[in-house]
DRENZA-84230 format. One line per field, with one value per residue (C-alpha): residue in one letter; z, y, x; residue number from 1. Coordinates in steps of 0.001 Angstrom, whole numbers, plus 524288, in hexadecimal, padded with zeros to 5 digits. Example, Ala and Ser with C-alpha at 12.3 -4.5 7.8 and 13.67 -1.06 7.14 Angstrom:
# DRENZA-84230
r (a_s)
up (81E78_81BE4)
north (7EE6C_7FBDC)
east (8300C_83566)
k (1_2)
//
This chain:
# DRENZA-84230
r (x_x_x_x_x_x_x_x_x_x_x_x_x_x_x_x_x_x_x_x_x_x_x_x_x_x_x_x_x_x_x_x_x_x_x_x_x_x_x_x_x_x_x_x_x_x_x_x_x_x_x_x_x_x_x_x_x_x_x_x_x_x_x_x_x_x_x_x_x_x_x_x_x_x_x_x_x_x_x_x_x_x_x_x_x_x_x_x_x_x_x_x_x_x_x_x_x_x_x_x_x_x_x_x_x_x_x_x_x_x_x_x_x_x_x_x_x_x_x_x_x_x_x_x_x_x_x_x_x_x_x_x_x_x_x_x_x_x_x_x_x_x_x_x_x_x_x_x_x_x_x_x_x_x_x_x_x_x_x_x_x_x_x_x_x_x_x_x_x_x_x_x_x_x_x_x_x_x_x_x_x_x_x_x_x_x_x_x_x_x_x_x_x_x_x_x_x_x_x_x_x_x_x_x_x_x_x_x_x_x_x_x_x_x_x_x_x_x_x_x_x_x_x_x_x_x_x_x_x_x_x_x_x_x_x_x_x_x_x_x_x_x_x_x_x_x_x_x_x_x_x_x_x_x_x_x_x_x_x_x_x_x_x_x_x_x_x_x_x_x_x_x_x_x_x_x_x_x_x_x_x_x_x_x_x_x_x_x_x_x_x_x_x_x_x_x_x_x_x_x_x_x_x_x_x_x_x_x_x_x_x_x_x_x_x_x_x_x_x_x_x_x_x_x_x_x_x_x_x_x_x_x_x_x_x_x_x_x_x_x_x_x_x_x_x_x_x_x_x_x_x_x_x_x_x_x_x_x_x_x_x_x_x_x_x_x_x_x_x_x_x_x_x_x_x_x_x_x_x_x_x_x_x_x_x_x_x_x_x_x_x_x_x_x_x_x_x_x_x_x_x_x_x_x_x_x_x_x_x_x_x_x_x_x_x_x_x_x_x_x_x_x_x_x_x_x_x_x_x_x_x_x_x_x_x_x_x_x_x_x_x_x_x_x_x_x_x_x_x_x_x_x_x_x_x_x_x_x_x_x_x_x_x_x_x_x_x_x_x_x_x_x_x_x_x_x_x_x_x_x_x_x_x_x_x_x_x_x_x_x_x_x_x_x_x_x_x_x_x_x_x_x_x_x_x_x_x_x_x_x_x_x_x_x_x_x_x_x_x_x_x_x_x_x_x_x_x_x_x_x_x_x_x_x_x_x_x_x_x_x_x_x_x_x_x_x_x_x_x_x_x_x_x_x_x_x_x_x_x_x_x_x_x_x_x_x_x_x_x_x_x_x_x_x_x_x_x_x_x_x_x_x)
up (75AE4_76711_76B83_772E8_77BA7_77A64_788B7_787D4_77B35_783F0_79073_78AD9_7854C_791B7_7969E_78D12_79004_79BE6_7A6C2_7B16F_7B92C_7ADB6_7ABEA_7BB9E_7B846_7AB4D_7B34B_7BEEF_7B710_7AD99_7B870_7BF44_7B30F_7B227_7BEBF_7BC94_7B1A8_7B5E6_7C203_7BAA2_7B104_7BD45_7BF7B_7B2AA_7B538_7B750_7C517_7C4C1_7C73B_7D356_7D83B_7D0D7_7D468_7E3FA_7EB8B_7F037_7FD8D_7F5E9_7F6DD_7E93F_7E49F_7EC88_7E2F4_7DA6A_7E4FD_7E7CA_7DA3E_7D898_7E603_7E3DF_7D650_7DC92_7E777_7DBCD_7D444_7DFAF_7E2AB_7D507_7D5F7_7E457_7DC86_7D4F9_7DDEB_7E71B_7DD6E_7D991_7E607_7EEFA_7E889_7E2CF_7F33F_7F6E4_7EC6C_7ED9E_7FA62_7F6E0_7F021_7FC7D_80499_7FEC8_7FCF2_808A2_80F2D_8040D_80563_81322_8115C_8061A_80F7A_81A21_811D6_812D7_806E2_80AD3_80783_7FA61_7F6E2_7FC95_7F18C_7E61C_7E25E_7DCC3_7D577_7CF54_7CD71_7C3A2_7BCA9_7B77F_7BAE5_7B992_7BB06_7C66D_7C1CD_7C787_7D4C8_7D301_7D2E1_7DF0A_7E5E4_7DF81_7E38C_7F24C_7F224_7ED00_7F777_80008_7FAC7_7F38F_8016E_8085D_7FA69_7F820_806B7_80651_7F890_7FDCD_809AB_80053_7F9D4_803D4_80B86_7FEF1_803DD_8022A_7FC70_7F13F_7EE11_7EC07_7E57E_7DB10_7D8CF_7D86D_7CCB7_7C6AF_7C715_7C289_7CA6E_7C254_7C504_7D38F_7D559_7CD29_7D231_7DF38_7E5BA_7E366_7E47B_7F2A3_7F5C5_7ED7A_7FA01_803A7_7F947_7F504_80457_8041B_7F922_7FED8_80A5E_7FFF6_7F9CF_80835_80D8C_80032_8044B_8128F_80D6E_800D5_807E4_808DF_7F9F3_7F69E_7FD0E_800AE_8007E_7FDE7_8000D_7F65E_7EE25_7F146_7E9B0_7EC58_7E327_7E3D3_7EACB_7F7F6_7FDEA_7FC58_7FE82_80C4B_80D67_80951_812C2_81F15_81B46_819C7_827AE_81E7F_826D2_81DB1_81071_8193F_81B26_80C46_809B9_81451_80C8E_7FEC1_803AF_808D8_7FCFC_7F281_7FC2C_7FC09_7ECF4_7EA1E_7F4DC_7ECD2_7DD72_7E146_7EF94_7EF80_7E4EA_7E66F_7F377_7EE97_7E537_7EBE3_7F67C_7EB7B_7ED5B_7FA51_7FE5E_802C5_80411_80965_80439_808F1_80F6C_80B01_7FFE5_7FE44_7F374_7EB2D_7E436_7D91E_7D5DC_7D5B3_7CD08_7C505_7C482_7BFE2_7B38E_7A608_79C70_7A4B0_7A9CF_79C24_797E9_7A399_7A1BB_798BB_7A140_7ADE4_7A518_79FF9_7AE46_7B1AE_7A858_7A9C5_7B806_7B377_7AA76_7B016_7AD2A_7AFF9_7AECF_7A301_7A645_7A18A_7A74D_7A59F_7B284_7B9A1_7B671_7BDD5_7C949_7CAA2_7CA21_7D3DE_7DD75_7DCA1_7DD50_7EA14_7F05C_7FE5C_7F65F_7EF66_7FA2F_800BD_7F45A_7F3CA_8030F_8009B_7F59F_7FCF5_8080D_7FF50_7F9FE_80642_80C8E_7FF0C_80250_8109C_80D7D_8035A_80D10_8182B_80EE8_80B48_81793_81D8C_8148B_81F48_82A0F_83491_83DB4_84777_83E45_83AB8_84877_84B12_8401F_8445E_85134_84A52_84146_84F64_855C3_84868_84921_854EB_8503C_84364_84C96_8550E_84980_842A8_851D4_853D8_84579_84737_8531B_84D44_8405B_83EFF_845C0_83DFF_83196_83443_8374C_82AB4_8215E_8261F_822AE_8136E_81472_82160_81758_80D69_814EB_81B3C_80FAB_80CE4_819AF_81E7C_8113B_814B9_82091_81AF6_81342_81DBB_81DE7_82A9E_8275B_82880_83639_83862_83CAC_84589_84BB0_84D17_8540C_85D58_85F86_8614E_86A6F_87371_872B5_86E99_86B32_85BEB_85E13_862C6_85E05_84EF1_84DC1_84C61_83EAF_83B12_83C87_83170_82814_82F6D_834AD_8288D_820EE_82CAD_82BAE_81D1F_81D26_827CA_82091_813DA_81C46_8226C_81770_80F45_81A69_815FA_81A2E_81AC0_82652_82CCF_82C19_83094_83C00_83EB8_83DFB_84955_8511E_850F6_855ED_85F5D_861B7_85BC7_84D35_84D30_850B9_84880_83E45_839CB_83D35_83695_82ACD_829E8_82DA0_8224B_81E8B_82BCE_82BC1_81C0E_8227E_82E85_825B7_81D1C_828D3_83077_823E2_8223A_82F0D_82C76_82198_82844_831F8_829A9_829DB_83726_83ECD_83858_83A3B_8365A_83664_831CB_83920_84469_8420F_84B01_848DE_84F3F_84FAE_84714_83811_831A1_835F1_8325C_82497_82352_82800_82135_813EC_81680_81722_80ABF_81401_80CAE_81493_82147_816BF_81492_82180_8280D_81C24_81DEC_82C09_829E0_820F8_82764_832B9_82B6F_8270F_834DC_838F3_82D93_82EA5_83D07_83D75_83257_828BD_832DD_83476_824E0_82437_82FD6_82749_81BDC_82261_82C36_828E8_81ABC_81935_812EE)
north (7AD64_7B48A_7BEEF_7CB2B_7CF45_7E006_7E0A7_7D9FD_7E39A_7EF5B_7EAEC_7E7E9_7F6DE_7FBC7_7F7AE_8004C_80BED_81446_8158A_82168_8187F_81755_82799_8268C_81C5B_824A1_83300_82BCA_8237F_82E53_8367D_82E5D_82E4E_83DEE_83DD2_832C5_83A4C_84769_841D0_83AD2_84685_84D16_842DE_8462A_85482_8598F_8580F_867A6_8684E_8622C_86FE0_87891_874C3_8704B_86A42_87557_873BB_877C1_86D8B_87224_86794_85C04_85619_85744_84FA0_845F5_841C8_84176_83A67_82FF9_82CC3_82B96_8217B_819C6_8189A_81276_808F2_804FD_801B6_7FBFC_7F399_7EEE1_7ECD2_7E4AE_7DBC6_7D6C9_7D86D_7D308_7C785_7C3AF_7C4DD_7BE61_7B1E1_7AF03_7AD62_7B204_7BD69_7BED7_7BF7D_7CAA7_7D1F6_7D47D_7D730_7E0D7_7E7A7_7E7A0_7F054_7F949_7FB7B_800FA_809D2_816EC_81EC9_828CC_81DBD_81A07_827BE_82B4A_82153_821AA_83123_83446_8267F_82821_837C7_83318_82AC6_8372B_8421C_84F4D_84871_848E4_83AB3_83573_83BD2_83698_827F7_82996_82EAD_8239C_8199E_81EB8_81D07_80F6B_80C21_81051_80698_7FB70_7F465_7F2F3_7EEF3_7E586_7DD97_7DDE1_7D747_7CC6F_7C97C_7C707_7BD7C_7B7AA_7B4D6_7B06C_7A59D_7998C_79439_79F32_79B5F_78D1D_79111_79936_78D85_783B0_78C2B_78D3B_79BBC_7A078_7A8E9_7B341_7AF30_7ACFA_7BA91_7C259_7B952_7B5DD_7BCCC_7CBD9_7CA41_7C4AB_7D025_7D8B7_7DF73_7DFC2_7E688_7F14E_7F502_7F53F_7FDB7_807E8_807C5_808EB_813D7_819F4_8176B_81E2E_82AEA_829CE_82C51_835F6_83EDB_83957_835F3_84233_84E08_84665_84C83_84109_84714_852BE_84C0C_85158_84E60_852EC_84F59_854CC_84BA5_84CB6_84779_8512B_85B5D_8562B_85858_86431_866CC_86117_869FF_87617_87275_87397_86DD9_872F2_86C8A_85F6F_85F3A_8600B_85485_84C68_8502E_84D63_84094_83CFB_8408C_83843_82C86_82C70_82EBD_822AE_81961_81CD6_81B41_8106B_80869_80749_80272_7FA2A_7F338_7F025_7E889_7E223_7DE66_7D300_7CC22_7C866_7B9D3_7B6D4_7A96E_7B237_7BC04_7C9C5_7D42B_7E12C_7E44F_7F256_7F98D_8047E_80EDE_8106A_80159_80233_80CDD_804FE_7F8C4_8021D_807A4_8018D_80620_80448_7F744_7F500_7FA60_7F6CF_7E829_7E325_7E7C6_7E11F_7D3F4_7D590_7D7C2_7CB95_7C512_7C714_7C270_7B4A7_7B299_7A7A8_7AC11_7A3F3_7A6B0_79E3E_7918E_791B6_786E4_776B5_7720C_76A87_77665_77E34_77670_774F2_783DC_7860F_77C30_783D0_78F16_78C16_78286_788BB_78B55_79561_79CA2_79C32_7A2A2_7AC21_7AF85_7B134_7BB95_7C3D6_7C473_7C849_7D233_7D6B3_7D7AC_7DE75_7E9A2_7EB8A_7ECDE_7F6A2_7FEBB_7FBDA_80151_80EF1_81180_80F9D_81A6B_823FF_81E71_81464_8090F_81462_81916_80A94_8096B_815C4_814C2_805DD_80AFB_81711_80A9C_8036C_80F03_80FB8_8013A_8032E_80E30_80345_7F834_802F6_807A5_7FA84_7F590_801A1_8002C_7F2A7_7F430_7FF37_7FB8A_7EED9_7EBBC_7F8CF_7F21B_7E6AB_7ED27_7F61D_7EA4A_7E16F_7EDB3_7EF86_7FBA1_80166_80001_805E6_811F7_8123C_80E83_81CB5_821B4_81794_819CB_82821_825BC_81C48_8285C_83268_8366F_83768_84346_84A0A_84622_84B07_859F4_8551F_84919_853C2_85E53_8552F_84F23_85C6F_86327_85544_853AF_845A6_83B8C_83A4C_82D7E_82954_83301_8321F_82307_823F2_829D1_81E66_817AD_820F2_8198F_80E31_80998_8093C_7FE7D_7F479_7FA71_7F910_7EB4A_7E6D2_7EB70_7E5F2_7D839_7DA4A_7DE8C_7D076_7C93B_7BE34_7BF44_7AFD4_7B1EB_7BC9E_7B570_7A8E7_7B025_7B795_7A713_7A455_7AEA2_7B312_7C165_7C9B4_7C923_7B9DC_7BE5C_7C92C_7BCD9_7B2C1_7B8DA_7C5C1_7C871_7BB70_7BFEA_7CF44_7CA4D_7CA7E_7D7FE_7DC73_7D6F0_7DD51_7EB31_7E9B1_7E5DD_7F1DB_7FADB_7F88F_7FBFB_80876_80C13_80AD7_81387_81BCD_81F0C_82822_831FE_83055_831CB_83DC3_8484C_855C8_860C0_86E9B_870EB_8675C_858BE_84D9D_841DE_833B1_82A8A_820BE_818CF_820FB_82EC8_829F5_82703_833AE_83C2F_83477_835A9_8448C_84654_83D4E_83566_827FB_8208F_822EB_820F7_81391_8105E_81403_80E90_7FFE5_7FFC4_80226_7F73D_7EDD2_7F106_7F025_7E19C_7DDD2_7E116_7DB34_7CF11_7CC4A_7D0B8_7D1E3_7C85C_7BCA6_7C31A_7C327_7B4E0_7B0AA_7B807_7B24B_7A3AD_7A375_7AFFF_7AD9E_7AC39_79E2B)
east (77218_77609_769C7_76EDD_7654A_76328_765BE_771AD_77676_771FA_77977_78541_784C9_78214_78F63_79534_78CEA_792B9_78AF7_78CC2_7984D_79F69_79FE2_7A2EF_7AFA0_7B24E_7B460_7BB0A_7C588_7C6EF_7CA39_7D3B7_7DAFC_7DB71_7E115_7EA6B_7EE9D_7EEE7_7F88A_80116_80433_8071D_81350_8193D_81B14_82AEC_82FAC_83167_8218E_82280_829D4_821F1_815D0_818A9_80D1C_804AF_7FB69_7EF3C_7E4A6_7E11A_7EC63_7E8CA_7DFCB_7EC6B_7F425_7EC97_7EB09_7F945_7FA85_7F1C5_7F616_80530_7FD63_7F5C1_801C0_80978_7FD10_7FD93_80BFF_80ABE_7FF9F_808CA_81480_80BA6_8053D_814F4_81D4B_8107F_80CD9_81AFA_81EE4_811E0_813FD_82428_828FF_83662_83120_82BB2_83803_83D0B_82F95_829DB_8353E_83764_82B63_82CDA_836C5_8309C_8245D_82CAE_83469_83007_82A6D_834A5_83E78_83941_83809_8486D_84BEC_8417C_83EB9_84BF2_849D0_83BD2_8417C_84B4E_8432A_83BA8_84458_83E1E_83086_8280A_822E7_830A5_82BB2_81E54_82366_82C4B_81F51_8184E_82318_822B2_815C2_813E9_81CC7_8136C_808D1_80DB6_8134E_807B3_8006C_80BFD_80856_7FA4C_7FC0D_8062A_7FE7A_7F1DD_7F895_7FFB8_7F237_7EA19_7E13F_7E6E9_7D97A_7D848_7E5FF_7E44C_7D72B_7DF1A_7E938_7DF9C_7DA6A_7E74F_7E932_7F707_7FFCD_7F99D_7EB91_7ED62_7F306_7E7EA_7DC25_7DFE9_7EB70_7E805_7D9C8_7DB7A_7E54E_7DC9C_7D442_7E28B_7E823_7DF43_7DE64_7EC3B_7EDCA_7E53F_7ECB1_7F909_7F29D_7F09D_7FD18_80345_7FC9F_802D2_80FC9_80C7C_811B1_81ECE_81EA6_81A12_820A8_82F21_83DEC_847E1_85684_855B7_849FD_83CE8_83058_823AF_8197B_809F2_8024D_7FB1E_8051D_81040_80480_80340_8115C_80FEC_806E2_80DC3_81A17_81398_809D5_7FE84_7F177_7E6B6_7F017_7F0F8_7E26B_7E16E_7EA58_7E2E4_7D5C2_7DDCF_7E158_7D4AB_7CD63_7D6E5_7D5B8_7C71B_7C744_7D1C2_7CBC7_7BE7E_7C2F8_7CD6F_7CD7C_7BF2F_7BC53_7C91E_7C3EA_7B673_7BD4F_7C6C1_7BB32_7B7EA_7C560_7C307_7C48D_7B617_7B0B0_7A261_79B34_7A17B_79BDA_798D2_7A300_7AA9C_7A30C_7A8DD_7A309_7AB9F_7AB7D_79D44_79D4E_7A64E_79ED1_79224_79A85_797F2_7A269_7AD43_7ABA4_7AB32_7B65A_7BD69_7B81E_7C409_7CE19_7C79D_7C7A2_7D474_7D8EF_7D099_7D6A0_7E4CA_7E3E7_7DD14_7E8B1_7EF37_7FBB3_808DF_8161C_81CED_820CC_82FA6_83417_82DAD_824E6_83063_83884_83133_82DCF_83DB3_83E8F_834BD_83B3D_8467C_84193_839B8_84605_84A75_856F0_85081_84B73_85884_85D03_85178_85471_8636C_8614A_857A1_86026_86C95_8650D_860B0_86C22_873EB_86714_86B33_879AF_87649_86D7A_877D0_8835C_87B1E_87704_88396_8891F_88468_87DC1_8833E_87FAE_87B4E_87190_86A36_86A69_8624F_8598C_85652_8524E_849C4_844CC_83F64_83A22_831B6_8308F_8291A_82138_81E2B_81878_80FFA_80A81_80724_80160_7F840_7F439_7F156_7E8BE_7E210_7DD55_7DD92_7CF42_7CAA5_7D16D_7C847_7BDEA_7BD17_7C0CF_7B609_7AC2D_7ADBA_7A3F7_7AC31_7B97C_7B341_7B1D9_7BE19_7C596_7C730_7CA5E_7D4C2_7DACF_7DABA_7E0F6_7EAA6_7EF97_7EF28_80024_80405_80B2E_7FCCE_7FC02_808E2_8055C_7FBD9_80623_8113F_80AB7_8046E_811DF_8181A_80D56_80C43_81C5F_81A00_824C8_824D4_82B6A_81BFC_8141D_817EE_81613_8063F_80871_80EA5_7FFF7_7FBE9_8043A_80124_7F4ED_7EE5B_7F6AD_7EEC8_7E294_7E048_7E694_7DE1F_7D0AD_7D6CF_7D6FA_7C979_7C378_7C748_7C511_7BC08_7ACE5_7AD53_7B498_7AEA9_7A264_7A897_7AF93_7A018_79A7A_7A4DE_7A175_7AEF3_7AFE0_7B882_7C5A7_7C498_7BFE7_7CB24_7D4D9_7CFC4_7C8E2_7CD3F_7D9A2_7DCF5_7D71D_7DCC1_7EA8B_7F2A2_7EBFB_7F258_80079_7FFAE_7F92D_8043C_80F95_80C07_80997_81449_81C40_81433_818A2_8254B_822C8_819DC_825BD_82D14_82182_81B71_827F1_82AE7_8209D_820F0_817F8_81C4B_82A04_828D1_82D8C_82B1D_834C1_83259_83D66_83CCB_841E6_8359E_83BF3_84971_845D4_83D27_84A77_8536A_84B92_847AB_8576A_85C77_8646B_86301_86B38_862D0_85676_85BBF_86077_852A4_84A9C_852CD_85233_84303_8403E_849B6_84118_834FC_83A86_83D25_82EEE_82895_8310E_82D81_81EB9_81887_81C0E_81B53_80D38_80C71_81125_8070A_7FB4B_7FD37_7FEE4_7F55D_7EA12_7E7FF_7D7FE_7D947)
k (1_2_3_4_5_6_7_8_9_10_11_12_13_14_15_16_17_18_19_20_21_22_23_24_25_26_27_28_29_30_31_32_33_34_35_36_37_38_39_40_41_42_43_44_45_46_47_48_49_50_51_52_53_54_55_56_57_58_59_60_61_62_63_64_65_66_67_68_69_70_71_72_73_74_75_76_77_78_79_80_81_82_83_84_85_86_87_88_89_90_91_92_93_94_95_96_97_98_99_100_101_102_103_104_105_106_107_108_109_110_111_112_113_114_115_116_117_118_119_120_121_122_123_124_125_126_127_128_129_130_131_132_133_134_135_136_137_138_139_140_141_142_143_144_145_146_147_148_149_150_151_152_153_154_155_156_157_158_159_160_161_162_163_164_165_166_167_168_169_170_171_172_173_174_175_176_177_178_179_180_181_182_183_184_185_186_187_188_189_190_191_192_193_194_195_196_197_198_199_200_201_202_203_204_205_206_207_208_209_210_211_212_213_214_215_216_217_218_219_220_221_222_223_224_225_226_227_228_229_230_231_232_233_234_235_236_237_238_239_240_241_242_243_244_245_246_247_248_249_250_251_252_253_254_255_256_257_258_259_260_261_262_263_264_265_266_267_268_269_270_271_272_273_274_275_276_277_278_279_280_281_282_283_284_285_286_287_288_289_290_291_292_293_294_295_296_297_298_299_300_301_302_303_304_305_306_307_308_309_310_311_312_313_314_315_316_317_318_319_320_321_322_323_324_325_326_327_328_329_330_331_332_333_334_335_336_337_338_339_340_341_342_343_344_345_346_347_348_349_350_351_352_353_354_355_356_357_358_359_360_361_362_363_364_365_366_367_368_369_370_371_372_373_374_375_376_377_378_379_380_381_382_383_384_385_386_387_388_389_390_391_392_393_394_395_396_397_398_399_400_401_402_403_404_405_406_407_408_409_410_411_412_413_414_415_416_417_418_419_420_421_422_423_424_425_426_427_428_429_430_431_432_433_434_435_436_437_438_439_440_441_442_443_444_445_446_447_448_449_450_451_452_453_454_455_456_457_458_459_460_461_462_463_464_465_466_467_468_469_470_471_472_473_474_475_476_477_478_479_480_481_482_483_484_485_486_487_488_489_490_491_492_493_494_495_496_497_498_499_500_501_502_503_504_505_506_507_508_509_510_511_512_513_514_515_516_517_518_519_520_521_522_523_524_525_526_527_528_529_530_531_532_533_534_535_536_537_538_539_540_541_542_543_544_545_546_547_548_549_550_551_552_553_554_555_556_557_558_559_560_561_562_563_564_565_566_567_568_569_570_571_572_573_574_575_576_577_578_579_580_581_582)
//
């Protein structure tokens, strides 16, 4: 006869019975989903709305903004989510997925929001015609654009610089494809990616007000959000409205990085590859909280396990074919002749896209032109490397610094995001009149705004790298007595590398995109122009003149290629070879 014990009986009850943290989750989920809700009806309201009720400069509405801003900004994280767990590890496991890949999202990175937006809002428009939803998802789109490449690379370069000993671990074990990914690969890249997504998230808000407030041809949408309030506000020269944004901003930021990246990197902190006990360990609030609740982590139990479970499964495809079958296929498959064949296509089809670029912009423009917009594409070229240099001397050691300090990151978590999302175009009135009063070159005197959109890519990549950087080491480095300018050579820079060339790779392609607002400014009536690809595209797109669009959008990424070809991806190839922490 099995004996129950009374204090068993009464413990077990007590999980059911909610405790103060569990009224705490209650009001705070419960309210997330009011809001959720309450935005989303918004979406489904006629198109006709968006005239009759315009965005208004009162800061009475930008509680109503915000909520509609960051909903468009989780939506696109949830799709870039998605988007980098298939297109990153598919490019980081088949080589000749690979080839056409990264080159491919080379591109995508460099092309401006402004160009996704020229040739998506009619699109997502006629898909619910008469709807503003169809307006919400070309917003949406522009601004997963804005997050899902840098995502996309910090994922691939995780698994492209998985120890070696992990991985033999998990085949010596037997783990399927499926087990290996779930167990292994996205734990590893588990703490690089949830810095990257904040930067995502942050980077997103740089160019709201692009996706926003924007006129494409005869098209113009303007949906309520803060971002189209801050254009608003720059149009109408509105200081005390800008302030209000900058406050509006600062306060969603600090709420999100509380409820969501917090929370988010205190958990992540256990996925770290540690052969030593770690040091002090972020904490968060909220998880606490959640750890002290009752009823929910009993109702939320069975979906954790089921969650648990799913990624144990070792699940394989069918095998359709018999054993020697199969090992003939895969010979083939693999022969040289195959990638000969693989290599032929991708250039075909490369070459069929140029021609068809080639024939519509030749329908207006000639050789002249592609010669002038090539030179506008170096003088920005110029203004690209400067950027990614001073942002490289600048915040790497800080990066380092902060990562190696989990309490120091904790508190400036919330303000680098803050600054990640500070647009440019907010700096603009002060750039402009400083420019105008000192009769300054805008050529020079525009090109530290592209560091806005810049600087912060490195910075979060590097304390993503410090901050997983093995205690084992540090202490072996400290045992050595290896210190100065010889444990920055041998020992840490080793170790942060691939989160660089990833933070570099993605920042120089923010500049790029950062170039079609910073060299354009405007304040009120006055305009200040540099020369440059970034102004061409801005012109060309405020005009409708697709065939310039194109013509300065290909000569941008065909640049962008170039660079990445001859810098960073030998620097990518030389990471994941020689500074993987086997």
């Amino acid at each position: 006869m099995t004996m129950h014990h009374p204090a068993m009986e009464t413990g077990r009850r007590g999980r059911y019975v909610p405790n103060l943290w569990d009224v705490f989750a209650f009001i705070l989920l419960f309210g997330s989903l009011i809001l959720i809700v309450h935005g989303g009806r918004e979406t489904l309201v006629p198109l006709g709305t968006l005239d009759t009720s315009p965005i208004s400069l009162d800061p009475a509405m930008l509680p109503e903004y915000a909520l509609r801003t960051t909903l468009r900004m989780l939506e696109a994280a949830v799709f870039s989510l998605i988007f980098t767990f298939a297109v990153g590890a598919l490019a980081a496991k088949s080589r000749r997925a690979e080839m056409v890949i990264i080159p491919l999202l080379d591109i995508l990175q460099s092309v401006p929001v402004l160009g996704f937006l020229s040739f998506t809002v009619v699109g997502f428009m006629a898909l619910f015609p008469g709807r503003v939803l169809g307006a919400e998802l070309a917003v949406i789109f522009a601004i997963f654009t804005a997050q899902v490449w840098n995502m996309t690379f910090s994922f691939y370069q995780s698994l492209k610089t998985v120890p070696a000993d992990l991985d033999e671990a998990a085949r010596a074990f037997r783990l399927s494809a499926w087990q290996r990914f779930w167990r292994l690969e996205v734990p590893f890249a588990m703490p690089g990616l949830i810095w990257n997504t904040m930067m995502s998230m942050s980077g997103s808000w740089f160019f709201l007000v692009a996706s926003e407030a924007i006129t494409v041809g005869n098209t113009t949408i303007t949906l309520p959000g803060i971002g189209s309030y801050v254009a608003l506000a720059l149009d109408q020269r509105n200081l005390a409205a800008i302030g209000w944004a900058v406050l509006a901003m600062l306060a969603t930021i600090l709420i999100y990085d509380q409820l969501l990246f917090r929370p988010l990197v205190a958990w992540g902190d256990k996925f770290r590859v540690e052969l030593t006990a770690g040091g002090t360990e972020p904490r968060s609030w909220l998880l606490d909280a959640i750890h002290r609740t009752r009823l929910s982590q009993t109702i939320l139990a069975p979906a954790g396990a089921a969650l648990m479970s799913a990624s144990r499964q070792p699940l394989r495809v069918p095998a359709l074919l018999s054993p020697r079958a199969r090992k003939t296929w895969s010979e083939a498959w693999g022969s040289v002749w195959m990638d000969r064949a693989w290599l032929t296509l991708v250039i075909i089809a490369s070459a069929y896209a140029l021609w068809l670029i080639a024939s519509f912009v030749a329908t207006e423009l000639a050789w002249r032109d592609v010669a002038d917009v090539t030179s506008l594409g170096l003088l920005t070229t110029l203004r690209v490397i400067v950027t990614v240099l001073l942002s490289t001397i600048i915040w790497v050691p800080i990066g380092v610094w902060i990562g190696l300090r989990p309490r120091v990151a904790e508190r400036v978590q919330p303000l680098a995001q803050f600054l990640a999302a500070f647009p440019a175009n907010l700096i603009f009135p002060f750039a402009v009149v400083a420019i105008v009063r000192l009769n300054a070159s805008p050529d020079i005197w525009l090109t530290p705004l592209m560091m806005l959109g810049t600087q912060w890519y490195i910075l979060f990549n590097v304390i993503a790298g410090a901050s997983t950087f093995p205690n084992d080491l540090k202490e072996a480095a400290a045992t050595f007595r290896i210190h100065g300018w010889d444990w920055w050579w041998k020992v840490m820079l080793p170790g942060i590398f691939p989160y660089y060339v990833t933070g570099a790779i993605t920042a120089s392609g923010a500049a790029w995109n950062t170039s079609i607002v910073a060299e354009i400014a405007n304040w009120g009536q006055t305009t200040l122009v540099a020369h440059g690809l970034g102004a061409y595209i801005t012109q060309a797109t405020d005009a409708g003149d697709y065939p310039r669009l194109v013509l300065g959008i290909a000569v941008m990424s065909l640049l962008v290629v170039l660079f990445n070809r001859l810098l960073w991806r030998p620097l990518y190839a030389f990471a994941s070879r020689r500074m993987r922490l086997d």
